[in-house]
DSSP file (Angstrom, degrees, kcal/mol; ACC not computed):
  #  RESIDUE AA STRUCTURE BP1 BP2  ACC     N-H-->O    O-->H-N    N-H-->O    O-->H-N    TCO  KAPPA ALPHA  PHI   PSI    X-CA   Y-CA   Z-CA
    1    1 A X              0   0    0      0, 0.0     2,-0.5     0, 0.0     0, 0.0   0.000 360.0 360.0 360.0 128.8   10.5  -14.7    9.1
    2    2 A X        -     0   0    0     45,-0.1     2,-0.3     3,-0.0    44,-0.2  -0.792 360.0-133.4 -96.3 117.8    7.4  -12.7    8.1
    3    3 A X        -     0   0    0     42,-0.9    75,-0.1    -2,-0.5    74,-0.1  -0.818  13.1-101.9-136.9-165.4    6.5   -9.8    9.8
    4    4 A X        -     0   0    0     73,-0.3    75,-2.4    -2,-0.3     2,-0.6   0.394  36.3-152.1 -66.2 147.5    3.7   -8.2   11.3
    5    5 A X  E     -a   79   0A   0     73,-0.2    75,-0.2    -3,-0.1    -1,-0.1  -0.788   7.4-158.4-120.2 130.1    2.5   -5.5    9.1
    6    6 A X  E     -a   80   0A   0     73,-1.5    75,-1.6    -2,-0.6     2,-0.4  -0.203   8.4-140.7-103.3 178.3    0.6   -2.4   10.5
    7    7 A X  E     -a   81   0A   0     73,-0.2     2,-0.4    -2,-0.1    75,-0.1  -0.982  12.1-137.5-166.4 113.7   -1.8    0.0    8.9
    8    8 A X    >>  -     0   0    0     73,-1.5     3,-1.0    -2,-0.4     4,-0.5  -0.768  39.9-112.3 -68.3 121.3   -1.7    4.1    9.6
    9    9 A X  H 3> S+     0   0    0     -2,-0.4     4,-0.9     1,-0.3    -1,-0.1   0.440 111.1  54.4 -81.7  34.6   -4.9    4.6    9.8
   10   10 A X  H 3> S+     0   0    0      2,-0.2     4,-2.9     3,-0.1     5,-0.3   0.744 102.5  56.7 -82.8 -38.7   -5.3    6.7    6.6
   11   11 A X  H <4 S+     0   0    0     -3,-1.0    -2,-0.2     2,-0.3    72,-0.2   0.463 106.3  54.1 -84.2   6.3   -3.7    4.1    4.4
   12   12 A X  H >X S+     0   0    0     -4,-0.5     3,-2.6     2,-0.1     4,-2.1   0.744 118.4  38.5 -73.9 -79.8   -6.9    1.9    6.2
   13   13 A X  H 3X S+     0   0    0     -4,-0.9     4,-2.1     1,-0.4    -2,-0.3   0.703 110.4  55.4 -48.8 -30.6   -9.0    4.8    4.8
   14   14 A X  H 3X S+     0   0    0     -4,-2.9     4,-0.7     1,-0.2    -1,-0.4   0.494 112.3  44.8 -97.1   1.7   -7.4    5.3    1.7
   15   15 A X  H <> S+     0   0    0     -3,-2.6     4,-1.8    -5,-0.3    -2,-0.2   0.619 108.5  50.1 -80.6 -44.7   -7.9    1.7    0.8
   16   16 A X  H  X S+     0   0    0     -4,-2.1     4,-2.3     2,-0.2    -2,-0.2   0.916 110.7  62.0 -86.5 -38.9  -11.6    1.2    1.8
   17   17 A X  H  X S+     0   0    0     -4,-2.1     4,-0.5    -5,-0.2     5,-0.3   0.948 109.9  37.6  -8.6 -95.6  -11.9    4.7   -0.5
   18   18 A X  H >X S+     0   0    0     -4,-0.7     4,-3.1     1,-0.3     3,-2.7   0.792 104.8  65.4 -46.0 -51.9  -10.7    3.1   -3.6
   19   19 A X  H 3X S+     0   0    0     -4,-1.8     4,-4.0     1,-0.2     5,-0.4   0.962 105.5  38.9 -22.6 -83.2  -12.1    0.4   -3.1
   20   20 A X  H 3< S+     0   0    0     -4,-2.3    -1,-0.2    -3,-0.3    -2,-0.2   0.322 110.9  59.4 -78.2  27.4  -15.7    1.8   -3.4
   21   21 A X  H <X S+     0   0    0     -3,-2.7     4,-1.2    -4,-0.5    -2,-0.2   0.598 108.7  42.0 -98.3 -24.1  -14.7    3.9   -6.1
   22   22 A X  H  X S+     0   0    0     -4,-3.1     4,-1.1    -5,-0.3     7,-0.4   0.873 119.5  48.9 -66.2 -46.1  -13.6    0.4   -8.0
   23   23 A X  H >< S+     0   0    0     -4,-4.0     3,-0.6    -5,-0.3    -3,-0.1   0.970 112.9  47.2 -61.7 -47.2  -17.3   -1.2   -6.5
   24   24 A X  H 34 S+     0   0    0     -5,-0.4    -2,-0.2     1,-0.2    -1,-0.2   0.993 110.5  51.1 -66.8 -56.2  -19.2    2.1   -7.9
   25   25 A X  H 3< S-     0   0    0     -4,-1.2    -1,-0.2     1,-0.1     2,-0.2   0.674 139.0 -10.1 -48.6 -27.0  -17.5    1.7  -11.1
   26   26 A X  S << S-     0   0    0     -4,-1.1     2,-0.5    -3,-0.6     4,-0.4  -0.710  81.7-109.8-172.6 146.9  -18.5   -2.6  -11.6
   27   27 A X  S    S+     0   0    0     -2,-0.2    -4,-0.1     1,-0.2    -3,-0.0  -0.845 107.6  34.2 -94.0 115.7  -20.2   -4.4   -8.5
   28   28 A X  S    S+     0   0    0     -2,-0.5     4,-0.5     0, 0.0     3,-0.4  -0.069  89.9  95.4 102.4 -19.0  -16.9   -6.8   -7.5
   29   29 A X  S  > S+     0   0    0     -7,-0.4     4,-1.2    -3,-0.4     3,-0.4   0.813  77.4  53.7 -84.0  -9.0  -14.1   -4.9   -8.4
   30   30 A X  H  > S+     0   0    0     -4,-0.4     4,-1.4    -8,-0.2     3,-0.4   0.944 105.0  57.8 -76.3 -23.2  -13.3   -3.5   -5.4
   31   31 A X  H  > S+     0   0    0     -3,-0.4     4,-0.9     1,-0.3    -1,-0.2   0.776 110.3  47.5 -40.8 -45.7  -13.2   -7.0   -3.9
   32   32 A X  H  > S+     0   0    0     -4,-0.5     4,-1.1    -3,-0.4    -1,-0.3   0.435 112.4  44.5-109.7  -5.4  -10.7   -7.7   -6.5
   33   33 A X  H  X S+     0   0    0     -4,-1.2     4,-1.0    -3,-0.4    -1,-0.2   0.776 104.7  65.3 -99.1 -10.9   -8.5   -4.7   -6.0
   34   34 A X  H  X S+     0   0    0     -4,-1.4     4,-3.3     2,-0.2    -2,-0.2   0.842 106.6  39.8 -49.6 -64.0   -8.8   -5.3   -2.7
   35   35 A X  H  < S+     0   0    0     -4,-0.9     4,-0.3     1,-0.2    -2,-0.2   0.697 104.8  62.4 -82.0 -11.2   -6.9   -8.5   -3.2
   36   36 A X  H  X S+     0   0    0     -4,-1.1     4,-0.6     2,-0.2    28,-0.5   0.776 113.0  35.6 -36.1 -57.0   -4.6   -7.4   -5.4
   37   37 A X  H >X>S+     0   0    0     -4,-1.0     4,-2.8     1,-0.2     3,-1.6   0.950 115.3  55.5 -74.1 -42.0   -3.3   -4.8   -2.5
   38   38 A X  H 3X5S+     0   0    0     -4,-3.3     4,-0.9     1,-0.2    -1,-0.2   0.822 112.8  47.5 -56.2 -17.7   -4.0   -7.5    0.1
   39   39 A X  H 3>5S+     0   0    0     -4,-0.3     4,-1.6    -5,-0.2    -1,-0.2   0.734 111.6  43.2 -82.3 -41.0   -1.6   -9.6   -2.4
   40   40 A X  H <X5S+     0   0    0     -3,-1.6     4,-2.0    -4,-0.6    -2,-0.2   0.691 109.8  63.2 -93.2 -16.9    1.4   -7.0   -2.9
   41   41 A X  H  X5S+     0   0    0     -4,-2.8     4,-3.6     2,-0.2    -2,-0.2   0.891 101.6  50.5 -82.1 -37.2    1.1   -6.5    1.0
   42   42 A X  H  X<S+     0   0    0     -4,-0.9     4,-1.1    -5,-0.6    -1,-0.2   0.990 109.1  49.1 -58.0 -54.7    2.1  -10.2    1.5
   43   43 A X  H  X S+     0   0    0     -4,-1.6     4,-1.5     1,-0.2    -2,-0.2   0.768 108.4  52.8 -76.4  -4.9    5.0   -9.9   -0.7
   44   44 A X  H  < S+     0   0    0     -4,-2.0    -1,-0.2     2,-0.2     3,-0.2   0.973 112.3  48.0 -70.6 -58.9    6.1   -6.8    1.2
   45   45 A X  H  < S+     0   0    0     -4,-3.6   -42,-0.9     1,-0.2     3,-0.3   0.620 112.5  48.2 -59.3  -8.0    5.8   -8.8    4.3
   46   46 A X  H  < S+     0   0    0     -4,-1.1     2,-0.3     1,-0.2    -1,-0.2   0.889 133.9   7.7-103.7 -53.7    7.6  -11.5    3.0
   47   47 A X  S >< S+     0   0    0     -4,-1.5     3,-1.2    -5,-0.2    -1,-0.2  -0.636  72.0 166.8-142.0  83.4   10.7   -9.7    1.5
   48   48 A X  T 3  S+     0   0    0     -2,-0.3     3,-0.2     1,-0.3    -4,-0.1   0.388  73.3  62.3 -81.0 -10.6   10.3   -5.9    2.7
   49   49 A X  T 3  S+     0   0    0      1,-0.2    -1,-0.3    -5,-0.1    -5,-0.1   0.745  83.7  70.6 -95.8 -13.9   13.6   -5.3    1.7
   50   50 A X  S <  S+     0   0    0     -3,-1.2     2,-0.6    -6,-0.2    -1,-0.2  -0.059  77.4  93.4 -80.6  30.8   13.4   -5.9   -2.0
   51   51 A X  S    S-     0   0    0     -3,-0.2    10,-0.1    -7,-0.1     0, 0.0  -0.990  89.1 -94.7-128.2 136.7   11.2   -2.6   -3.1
   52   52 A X        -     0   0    0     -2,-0.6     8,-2.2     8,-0.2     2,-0.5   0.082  38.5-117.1 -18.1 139.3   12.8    0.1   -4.0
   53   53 A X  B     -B   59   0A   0      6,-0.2     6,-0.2     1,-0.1     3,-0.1  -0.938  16.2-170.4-100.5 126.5   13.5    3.2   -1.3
   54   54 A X  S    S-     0   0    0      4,-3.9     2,-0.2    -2,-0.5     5,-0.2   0.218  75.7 -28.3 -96.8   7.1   12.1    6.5   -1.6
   55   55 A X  S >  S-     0   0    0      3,-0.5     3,-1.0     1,-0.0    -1,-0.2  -0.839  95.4 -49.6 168.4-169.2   14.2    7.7    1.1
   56   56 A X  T 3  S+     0   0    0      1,-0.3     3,-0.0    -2,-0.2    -3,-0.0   0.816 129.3   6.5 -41.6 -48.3   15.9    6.6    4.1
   57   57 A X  T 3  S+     0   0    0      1,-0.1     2,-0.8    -3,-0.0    17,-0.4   0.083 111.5  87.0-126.4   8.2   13.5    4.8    6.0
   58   58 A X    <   -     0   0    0     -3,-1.0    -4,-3.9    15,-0.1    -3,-0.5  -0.883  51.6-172.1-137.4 107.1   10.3    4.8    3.3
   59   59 A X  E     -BC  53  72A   0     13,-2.3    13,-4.0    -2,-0.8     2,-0.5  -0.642   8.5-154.1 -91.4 155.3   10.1    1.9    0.7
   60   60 A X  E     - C   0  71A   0     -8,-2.2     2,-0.3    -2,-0.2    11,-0.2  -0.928  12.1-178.1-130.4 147.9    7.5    2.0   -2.1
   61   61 A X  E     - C   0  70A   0      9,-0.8     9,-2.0    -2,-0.5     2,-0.4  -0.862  29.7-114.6-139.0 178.9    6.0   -1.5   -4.0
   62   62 A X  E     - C   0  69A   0     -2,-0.3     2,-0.6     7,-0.2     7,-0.2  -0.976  16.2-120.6-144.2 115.6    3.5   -1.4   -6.9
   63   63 A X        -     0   0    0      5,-1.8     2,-0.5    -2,-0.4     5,-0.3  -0.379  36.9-130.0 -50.4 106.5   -0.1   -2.7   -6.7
   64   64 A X  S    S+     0   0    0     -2,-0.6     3,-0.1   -28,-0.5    -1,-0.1  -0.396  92.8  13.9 -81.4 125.5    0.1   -5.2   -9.6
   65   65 A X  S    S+     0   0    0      1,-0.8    -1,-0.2    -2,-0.5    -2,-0.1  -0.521 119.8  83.9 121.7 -65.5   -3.0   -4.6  -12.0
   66   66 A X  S    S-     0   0    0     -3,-0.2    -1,-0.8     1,-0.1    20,-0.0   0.048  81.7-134.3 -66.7-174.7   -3.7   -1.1  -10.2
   67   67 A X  S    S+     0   0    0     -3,-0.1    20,-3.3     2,-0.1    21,-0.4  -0.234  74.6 126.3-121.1  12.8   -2.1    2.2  -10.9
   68   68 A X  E     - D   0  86A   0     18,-0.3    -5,-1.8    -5,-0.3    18,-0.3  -0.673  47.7-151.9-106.4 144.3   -1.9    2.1   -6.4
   69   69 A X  E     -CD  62  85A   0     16,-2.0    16,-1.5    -2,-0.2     2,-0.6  -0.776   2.8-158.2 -89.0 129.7    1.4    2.6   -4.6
   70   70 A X  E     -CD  61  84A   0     -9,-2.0    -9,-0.8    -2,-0.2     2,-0.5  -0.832  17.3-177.4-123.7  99.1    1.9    1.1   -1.4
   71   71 A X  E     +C   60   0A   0     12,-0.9    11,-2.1    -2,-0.6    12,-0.4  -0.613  10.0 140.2-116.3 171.9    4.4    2.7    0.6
   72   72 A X  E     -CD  59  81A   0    -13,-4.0   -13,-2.3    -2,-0.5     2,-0.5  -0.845  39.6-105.9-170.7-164.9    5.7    2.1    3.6
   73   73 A X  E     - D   0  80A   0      7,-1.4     7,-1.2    -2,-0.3     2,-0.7  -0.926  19.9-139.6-152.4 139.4    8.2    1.8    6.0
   74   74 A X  E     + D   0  79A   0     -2,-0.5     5,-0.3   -17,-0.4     2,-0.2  -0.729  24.3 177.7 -97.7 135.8   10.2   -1.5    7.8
   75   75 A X        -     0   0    0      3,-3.7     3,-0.2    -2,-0.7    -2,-0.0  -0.718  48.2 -93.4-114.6-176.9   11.0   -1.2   11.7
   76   76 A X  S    S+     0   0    0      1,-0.2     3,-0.1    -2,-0.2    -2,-0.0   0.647 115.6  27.3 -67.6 -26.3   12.5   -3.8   13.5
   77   77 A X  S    S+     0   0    0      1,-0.2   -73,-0.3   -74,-0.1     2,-0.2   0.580 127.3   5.2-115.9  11.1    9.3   -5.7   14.7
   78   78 A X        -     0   0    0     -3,-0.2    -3,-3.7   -75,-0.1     2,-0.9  -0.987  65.0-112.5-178.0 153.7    7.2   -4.9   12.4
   79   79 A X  E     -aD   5  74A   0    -75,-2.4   -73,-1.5    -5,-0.3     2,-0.7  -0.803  29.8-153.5-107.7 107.0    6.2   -3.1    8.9
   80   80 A X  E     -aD   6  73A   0     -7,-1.2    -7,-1.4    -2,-0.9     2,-1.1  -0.724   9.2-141.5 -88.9 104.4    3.9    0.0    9.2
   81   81 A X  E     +aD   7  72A   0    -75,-1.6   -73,-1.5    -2,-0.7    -9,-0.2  -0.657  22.9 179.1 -34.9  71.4    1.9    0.7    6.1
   82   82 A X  E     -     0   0A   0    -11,-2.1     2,-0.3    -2,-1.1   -10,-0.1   0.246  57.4 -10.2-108.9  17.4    2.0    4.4    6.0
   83   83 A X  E     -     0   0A   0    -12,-0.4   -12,-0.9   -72,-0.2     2,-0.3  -0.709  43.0-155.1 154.1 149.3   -0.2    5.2    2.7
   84   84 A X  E     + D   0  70A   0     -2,-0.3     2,-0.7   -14,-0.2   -14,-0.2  -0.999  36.2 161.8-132.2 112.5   -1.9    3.4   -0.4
   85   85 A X  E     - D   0  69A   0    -16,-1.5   -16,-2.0    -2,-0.3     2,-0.2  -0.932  44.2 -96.9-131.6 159.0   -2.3    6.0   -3.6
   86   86 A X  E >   - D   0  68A   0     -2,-0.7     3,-1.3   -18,-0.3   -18,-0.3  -0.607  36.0-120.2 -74.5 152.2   -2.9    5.9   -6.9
   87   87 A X  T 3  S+     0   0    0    -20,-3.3     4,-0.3     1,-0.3   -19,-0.1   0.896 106.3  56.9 -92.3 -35.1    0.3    6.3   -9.1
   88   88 A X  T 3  S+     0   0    0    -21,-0.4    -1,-0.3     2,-0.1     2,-0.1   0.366  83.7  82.6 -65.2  -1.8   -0.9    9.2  -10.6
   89   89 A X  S <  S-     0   0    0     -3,-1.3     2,-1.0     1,-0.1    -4,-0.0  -0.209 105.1 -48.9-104.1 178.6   -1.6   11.3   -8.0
   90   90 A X    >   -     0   0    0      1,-0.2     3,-1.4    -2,-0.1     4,-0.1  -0.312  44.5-147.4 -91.9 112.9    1.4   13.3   -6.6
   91   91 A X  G >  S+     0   0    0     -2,-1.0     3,-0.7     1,-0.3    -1,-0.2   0.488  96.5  50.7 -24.7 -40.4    4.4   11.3   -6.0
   92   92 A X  G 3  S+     0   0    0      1,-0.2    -1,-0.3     2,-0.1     4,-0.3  -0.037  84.3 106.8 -86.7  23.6    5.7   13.3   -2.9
   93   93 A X  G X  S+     0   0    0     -3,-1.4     3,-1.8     1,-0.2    -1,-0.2   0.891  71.5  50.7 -86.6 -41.5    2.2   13.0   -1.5
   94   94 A X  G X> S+     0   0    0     -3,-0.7     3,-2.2     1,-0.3     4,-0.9   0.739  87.6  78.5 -90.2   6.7    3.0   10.4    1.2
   95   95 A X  G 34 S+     0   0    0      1,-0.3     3,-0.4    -4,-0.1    -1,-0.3   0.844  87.1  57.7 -55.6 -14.9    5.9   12.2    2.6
   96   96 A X  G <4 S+     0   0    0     -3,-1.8    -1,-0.3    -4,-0.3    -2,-0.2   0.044 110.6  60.5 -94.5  22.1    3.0   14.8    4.7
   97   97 A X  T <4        0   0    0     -3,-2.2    -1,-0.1     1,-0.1    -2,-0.1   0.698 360.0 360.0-105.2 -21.8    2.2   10.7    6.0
   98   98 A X     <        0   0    0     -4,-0.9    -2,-0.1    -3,-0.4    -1,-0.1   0.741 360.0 360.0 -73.8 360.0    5.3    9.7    7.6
């Protein structure tokens, strides 16, 4: 059973960010990094339990293509999206999210 998956809204913001920093860089790539996360965010919903844990309650999966992090966090009715970064950025970054 797939479920529903929910979006803090920074990790909304930090998504449509990157996005038009990929579009400003080539006209279409944010489209396609776009589907890339929209892509790793299916398999999360699909088997939420197979990414790594970055601490009790906060699992992390890897934008494939990107250098973006998606972590995030599973509840019982649902999976809350609690931050999207770039890998490079500082790892402990989405803990100020949860």
């Amino acid at each position: 059973m797939t479920l529903p998956v929910i979006f803090r809204a920074r990790a909304e913001v930090e998504l449509l960010e990157a996005r038009a920093w990929y579009d400003e860089q080539q006209p279409g790539r944010g489209a396609l990094f776009a589907k890339a996360v929209e892509d790793a965010i299916d398999q999360i919903a699909e088997t939420p339990l197979a990414y790594p844990r970055v601490d009790d309650e906060t699992r992390r999966a890897i934008v494939r293509t990107y250098r973006y992090l998606v972590y995030y966090r599973v509840r019982s009715h649902d999976i809350v999206i609690l931050t999207i970064v770039h890998g490079h950025r500082n790892p402990s970054r989405w803990q100020s999210r949860g």
